[in-house]
C-alpha positions in Angstrom: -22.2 18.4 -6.9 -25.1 19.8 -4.8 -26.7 17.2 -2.1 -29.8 16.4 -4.1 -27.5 15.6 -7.3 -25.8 12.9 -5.4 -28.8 11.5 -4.1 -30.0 11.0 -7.8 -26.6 9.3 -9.2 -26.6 6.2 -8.7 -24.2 4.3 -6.3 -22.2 2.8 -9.0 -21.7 6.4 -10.4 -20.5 8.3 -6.8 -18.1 5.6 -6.2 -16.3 4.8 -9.4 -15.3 8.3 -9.6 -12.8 7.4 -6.4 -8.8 6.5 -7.8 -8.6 2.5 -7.4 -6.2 1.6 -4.9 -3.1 -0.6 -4.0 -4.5 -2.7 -0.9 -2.7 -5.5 0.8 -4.6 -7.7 3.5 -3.1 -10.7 5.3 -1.8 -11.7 8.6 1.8 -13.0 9.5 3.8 -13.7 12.5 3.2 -10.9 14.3 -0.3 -10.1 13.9 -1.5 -14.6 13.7 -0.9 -17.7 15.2 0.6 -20.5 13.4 -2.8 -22.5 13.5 -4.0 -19.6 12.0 -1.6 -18.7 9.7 -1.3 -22.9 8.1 -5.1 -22.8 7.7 -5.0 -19.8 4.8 -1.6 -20.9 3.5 -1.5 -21.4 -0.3 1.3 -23.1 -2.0 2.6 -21.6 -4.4 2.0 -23.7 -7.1 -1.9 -22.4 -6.3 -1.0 -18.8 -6.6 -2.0 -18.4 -9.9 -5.1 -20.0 -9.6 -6.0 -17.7 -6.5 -5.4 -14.6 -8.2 -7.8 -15.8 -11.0 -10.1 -15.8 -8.3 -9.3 -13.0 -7.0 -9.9 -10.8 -10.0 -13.1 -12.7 -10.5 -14.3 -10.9 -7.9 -16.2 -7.6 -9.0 -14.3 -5.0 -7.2 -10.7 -6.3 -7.9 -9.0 -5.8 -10.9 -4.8 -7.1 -9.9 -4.2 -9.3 -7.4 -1.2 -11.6 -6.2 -0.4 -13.3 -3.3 2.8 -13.9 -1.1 2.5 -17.6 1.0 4.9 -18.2 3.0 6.0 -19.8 6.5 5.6 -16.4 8.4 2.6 -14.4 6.3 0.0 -14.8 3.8 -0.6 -11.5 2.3 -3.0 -10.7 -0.9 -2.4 -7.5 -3.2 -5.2 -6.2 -5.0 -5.6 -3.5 -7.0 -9.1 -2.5 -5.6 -11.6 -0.5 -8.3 -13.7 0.5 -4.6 -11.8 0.1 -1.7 -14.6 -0.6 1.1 -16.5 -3.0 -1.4 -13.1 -4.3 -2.7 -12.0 -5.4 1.4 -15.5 -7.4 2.0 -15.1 -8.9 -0.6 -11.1 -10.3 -0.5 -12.5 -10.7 3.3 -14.7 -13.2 2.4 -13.1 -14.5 -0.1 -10.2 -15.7 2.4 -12.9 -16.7 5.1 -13.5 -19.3 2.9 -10.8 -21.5 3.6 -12.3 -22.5 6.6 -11.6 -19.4 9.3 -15.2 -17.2 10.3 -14.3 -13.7 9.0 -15.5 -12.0 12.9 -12.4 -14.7 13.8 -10.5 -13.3 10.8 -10.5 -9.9 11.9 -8.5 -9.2 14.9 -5.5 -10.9 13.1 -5.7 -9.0 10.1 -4.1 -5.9 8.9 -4.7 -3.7 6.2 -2.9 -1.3 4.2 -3.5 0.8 1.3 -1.3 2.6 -1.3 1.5 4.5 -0.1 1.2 2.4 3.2 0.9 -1.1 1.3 4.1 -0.4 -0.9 6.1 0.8 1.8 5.2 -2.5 3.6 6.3 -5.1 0.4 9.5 -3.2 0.3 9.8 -3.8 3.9 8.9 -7.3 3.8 11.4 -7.4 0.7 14.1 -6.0 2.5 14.0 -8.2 5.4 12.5 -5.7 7.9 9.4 -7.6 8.6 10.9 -10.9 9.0 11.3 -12.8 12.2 14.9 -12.6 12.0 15.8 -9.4 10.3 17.4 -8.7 7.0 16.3 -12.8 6.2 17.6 -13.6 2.6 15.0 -16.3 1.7 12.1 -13.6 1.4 13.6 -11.9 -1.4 13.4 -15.0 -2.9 9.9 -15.3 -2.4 9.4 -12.4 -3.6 11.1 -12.8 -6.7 9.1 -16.1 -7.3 5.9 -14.0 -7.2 6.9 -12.3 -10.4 7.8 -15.5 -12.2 4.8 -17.3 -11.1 2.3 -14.3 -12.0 3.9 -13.9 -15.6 1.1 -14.4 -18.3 -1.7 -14.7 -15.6 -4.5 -12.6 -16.1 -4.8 -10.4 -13.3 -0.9 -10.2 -12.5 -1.4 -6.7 -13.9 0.5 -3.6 -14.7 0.1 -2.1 -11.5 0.7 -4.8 -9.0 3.7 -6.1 -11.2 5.5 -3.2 -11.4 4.6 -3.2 -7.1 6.7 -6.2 -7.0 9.4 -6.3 -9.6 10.3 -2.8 -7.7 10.6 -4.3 -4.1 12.6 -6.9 -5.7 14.8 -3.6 -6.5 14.7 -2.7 -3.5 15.1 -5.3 -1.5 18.6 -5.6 -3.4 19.4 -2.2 -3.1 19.1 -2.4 0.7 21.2 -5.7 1.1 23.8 -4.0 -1.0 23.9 -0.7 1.2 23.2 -1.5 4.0 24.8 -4.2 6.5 21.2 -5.7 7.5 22.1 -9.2 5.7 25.5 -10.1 8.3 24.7 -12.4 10.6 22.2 -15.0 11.1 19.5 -14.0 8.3 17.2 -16.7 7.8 14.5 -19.1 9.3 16.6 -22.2 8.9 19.6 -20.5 10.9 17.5 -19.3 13.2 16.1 -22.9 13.6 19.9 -24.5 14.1 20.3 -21.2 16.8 17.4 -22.7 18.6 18.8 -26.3 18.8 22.3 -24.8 20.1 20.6 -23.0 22.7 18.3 -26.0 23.6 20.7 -28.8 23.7 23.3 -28.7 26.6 26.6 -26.6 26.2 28.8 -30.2 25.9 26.7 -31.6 23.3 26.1 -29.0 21.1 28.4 -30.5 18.3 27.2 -34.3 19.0 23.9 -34.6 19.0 22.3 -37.0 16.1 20.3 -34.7 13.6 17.7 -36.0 11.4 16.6 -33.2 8.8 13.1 -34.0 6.8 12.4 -32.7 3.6 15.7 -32.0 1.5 14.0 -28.7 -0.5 15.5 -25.1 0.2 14.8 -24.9 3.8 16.0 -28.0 4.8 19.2 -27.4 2.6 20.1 -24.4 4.5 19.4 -26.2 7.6 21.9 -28.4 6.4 24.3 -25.7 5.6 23.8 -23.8 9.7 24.6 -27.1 11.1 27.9 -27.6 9.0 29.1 -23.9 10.2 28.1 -25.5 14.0 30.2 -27.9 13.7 28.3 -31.1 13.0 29.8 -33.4 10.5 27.2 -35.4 9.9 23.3 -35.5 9.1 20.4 -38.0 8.2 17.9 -36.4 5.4 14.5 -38.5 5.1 13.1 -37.7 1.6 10.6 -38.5 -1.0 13.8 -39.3 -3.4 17.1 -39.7 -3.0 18.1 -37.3 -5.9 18.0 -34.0 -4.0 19.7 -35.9 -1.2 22.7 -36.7 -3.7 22.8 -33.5 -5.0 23.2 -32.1 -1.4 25.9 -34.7 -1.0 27.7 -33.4 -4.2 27.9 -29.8 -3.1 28.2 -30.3 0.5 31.7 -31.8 1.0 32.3 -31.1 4.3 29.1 -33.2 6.2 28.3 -36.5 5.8 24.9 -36.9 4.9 22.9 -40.5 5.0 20.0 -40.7 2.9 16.7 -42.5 4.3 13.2 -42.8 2.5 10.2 -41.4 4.0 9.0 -45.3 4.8 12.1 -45.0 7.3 11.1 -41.6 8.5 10.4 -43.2 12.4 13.1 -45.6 12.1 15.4 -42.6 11.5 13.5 -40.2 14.2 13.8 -43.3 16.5 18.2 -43.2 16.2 18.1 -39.0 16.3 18.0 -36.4 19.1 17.1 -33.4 17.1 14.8 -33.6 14.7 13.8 -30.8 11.6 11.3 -30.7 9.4 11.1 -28.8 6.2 8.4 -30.4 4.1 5.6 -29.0 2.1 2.8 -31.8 3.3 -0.4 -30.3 4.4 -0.9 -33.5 6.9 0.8 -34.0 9.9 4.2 -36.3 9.9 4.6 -36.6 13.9 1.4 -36.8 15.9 1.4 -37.7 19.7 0.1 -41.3 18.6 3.4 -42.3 16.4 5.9 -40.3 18.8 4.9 -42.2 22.2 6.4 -45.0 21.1 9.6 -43.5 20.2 12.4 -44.6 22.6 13.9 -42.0 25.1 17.1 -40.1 24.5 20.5 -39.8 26.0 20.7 -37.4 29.6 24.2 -36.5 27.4 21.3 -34.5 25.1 19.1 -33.1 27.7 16.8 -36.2 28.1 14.1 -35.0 25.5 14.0 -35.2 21.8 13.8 -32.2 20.7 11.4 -31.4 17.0 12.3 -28.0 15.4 9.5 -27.5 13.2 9.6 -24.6 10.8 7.4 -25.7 8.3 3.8 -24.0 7.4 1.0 -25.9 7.6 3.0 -27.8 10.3 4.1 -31.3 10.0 4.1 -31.7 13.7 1.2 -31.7 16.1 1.2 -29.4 19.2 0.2 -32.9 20.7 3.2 -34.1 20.7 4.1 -31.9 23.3 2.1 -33.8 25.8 5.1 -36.8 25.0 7.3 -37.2 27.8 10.7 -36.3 26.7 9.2 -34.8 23.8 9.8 -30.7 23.1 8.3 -29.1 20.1 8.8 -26.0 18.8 7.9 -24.3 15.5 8.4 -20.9 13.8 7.2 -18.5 16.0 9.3 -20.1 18.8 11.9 -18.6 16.9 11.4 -15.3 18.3 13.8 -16.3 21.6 16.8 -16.6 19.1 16.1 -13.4 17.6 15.1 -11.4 20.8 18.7 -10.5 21.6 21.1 -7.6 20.2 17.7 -5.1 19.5 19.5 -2.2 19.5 21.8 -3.5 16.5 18.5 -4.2 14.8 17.2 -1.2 15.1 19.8 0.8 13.9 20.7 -0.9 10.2 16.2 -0.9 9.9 17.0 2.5 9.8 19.5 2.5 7.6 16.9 0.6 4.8 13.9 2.9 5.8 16.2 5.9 4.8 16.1 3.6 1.5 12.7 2.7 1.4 11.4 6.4 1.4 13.1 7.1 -0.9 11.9 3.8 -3.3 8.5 4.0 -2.0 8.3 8.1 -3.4 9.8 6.6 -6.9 6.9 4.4 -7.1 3.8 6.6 -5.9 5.3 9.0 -8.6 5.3 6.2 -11.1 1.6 4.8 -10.9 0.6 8.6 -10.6 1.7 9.0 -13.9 -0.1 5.9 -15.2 -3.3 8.8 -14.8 -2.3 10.4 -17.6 -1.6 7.7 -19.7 -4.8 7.5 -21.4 -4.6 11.3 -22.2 -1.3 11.0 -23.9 -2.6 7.9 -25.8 -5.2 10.1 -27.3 -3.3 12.8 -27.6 -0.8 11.1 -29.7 -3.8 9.0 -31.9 -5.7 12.6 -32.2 -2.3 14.7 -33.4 -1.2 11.3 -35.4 -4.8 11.1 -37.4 -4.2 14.4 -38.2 -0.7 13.9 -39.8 -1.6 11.4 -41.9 -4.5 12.7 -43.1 -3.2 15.3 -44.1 0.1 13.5 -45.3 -2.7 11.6 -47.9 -3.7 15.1 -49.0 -0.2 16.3 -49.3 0.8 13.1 -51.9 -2.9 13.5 -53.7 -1.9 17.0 -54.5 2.0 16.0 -56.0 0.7 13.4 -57.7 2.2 10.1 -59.0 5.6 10.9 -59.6 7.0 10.8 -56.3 9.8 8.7 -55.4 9.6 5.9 -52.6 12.9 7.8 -51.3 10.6 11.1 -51.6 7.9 10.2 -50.1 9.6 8.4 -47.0 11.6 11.8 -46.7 8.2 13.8 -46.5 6.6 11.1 -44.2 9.9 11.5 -41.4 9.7 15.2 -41.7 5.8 15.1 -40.9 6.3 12.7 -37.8 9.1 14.7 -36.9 7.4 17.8 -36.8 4.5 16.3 -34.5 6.7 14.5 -32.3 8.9 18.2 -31.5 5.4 19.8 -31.1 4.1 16.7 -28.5 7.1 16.7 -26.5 6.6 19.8 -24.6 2.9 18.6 -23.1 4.1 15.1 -23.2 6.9 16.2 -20.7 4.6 17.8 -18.7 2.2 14.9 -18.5 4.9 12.9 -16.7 5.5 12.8 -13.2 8.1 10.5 -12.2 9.6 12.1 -9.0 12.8 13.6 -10.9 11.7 17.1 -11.2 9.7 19.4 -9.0 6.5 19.0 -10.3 4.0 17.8 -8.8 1.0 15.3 -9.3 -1.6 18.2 -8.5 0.4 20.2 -11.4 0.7 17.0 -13.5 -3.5 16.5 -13.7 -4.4 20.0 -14.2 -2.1 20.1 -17.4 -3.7 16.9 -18.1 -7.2 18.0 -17.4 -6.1 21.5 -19.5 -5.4 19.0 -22.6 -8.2 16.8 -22.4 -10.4 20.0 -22.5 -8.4 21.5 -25.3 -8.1 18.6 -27.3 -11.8 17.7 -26.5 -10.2 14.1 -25.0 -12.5 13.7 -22.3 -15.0 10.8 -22.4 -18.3 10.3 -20.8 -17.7 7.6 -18.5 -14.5 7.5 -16.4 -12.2 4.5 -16.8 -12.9 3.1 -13.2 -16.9 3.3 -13.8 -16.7 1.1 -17.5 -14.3 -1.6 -15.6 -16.5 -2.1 -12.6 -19.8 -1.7 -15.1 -18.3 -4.3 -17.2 -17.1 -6.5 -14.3 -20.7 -6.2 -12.6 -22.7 -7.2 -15.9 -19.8 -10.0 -16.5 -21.6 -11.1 -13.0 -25.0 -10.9 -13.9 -24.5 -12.9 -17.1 -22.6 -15.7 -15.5 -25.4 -15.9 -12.7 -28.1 -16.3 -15.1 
């Protein structure tokens, strides 16, 4: 298109004729604070709420998000990828964060970047402590939560249920998961190292909020040694059920109306919850009386919960120590070199994975040529067919004409396989995408499949006039 041609398309024509893209924005423990990082958190039971949002925006089409203590990352699948940033930029400066603030703590990746990063992060790579189990988890409970939601499309589905692949297949080759692999042991760790060497095993431990976290808390400071725990909770159900499979701890159960009692009697305190207030501010930990020299002297709080449930206030307490997730980078600062070797191990894995996929939503290209293809050669068969039986007349069998009708589709389908094959590009051959469009682009000009309008430009036409209507 000459210079003056593209001056007189519109802008809505030159840019829908770009390939949408796979974009993830977000922030996480190594690009954002935690006061950052518990402003944008959404829990989970909002995620599908949020991508409804998302998608209501007019340059998205997919979206889902992953919340969780150490990232808040949103997957779109973006119809224009500059208009389609802005606008999930904004969208997330609205909880309360200026996007020129937003900015230097975000990163952005697109396509072959942005699915090599979810498989990471599925893996374990991009976790605090490396090869952590718990993401996968998360991970998983992005599928379940997206399933039925408009907007938890085809695209950014099949993004996630394959790093859930992935992050499996790297676990199971790989030695990445040995070791301390989660925040919760990485929390216990911390204590060890804080406490003095002689009380490591005696200190009093209080753990609040008896949901997965603060069960695997649990679980750390049985294989330390302790042998027994208070758990402050909403209920006491989860508490019994943690009593019932943990045999080997003695756990006391205390409502959350005794949560300072209990703080009050313990040396070490965790907290796990999913409250968006603060539990321990500087005001109700003052008060607090001071703990054994035996301990260190200070009450320590081991907060590795997102939004936090204790202030940074409570710092200022004498004989007070906070610390919260991203203090957990001290445990997991040792052994790099181990590290670094079983990460490269799963990248080896992830290339390969991240290859599988690109070639996959390539192929999705030509699905709308082989879905005409197949309608155009189809409408021909049974037209044809109908003039076939109009010619023999009346007197044909059910058994006849069924035989006639399988021989027909039979006779299509051997014709179609040959294009369809090479309409597919799925990595396990040598062709290649460029190869893979100009047979489809041969077809559609065959077959006289082309339409006027490209897919992209009638979805972001139709999203922009979905817009204007609801405006008015």
């Amino acid at each position: 298109m000459s210079a003056l041609e593209q001056l007189k398309a519109s802008s809505a024509d030159r840019y829908t004729k770009e390939k949408s893209s796979i974009v993830v924005l977000g922030l996480n423990i190594h690009t954002a604070p935690v006061e950052m990082r518990e402003k944008l958190a959404i829990p989970e039971a909002e995620w599908p709420r949020a991508i409804g949002e998302l998608c209501g925006l007019n340059h998205i089409e997919e979206a889902a998000v992953l919340s969780t203590c150490n990232r808040m990352e949103i997957y779109v699948v973006a119809l224009s990828f500059h208009r389609g940033v802005r606008e999930v930029t904004e969208w997330m400066a609205k909880r309360g964060i200026p996007a020129k603030d937003l900015a230097s703590h975000l990163f952005l990746l697109r396509d072959g970047d942005a699915t090599q990063h979810l498989f990471e992060v599925s893996a374990g790579l991009d976790s605090l402590v490396l090869g952590e189990g718990q993401i996968l988890s998360q991970v998983k409970q992005v599928v379940k939560s997206g399933e039925g939601v408009t907007g938890f499309g085809r695209n950014i589905s099949g993004l996630f249920k394959h790093a859930i692949t992935v992050g499996k297949r790297v676990r199971t080759e790989t030695n990445i998961a040995a070791g301390a692999v989660s925040v919760s042991s990485a929390a216990v760790e911390l204590a060890v190292m804080k406490l003095p060497q002689h009380s490591s095993d005696s200190a009093r431990m209080l753990v609040i909020g008896a949901g997965k976290m603060g069960k695997l808390v649990i679980k750390h400071l049985i294989a330390k040694g302790w042998g027994k725990v208070v758990v402050v909770n909403r209920s006491e159900e989860r508490v019994a059920a943690l009593r019932e499979e943990m045999k080997d701890i003695e756990i006391i159960y205390r409502p959350l109306t005794e949560m300072f009692t209990s703080a009050a009697e313990a040396d070490v305190v965790f907290t796990s919850t999913a409250s968006e207030t603060l539990l321990f501010s500087k005001e109700n930990v003052e008060p607090l009386p001071p703990v054994g020299s035996m301990v260190g002297g200070s009450r320590l709080f081991i907060d590795i919960s997102v939004p936090r449930n204790v202030g940074s206030c409570v710092s200022d307490v004498e004989h007070a120590r906070v610390y919260n997730v991203d203090d957990l980078k001290e445990v997991v600062a040792a052994n790099k070199e181990d590290r670094h070797r079983k990460a490269m191990e799963a990248q080896v894995i992830i290339a390969e994975e991240s290859k599988q996929f690109g070639a996959w939503r390539d192929s999705l290209e030509t699905v709308p040529t082989i879905k005409k293809l197949r309608a155009l050669v189809d409408g021909i068969r049974i037209t044809e067919l109908e003039r076939c039986f109009s010619k023999l007349g009346e007197n044909l069998s059910k058994k006849e004409k069924k035989a006639i009708e399988d021989l027909s589709r039979g006779i299509t389908n051997k014709l179609l396989h040959g294009p369809m094959q090479h309409l597919r590009c799925d990595g396990s051959d040598s062709r290649t995408l460029s190869d893979t469009l100009e047979n489809m682009h041969a077809l559609n000009r065959m077959f006289s499949l082309e339409t006027d309008a490209s897919v992209l430009g009638q979805k972001v036409r139709a999203k922009v006039e979905q817009s204007r209507k609801e405006t008015q």
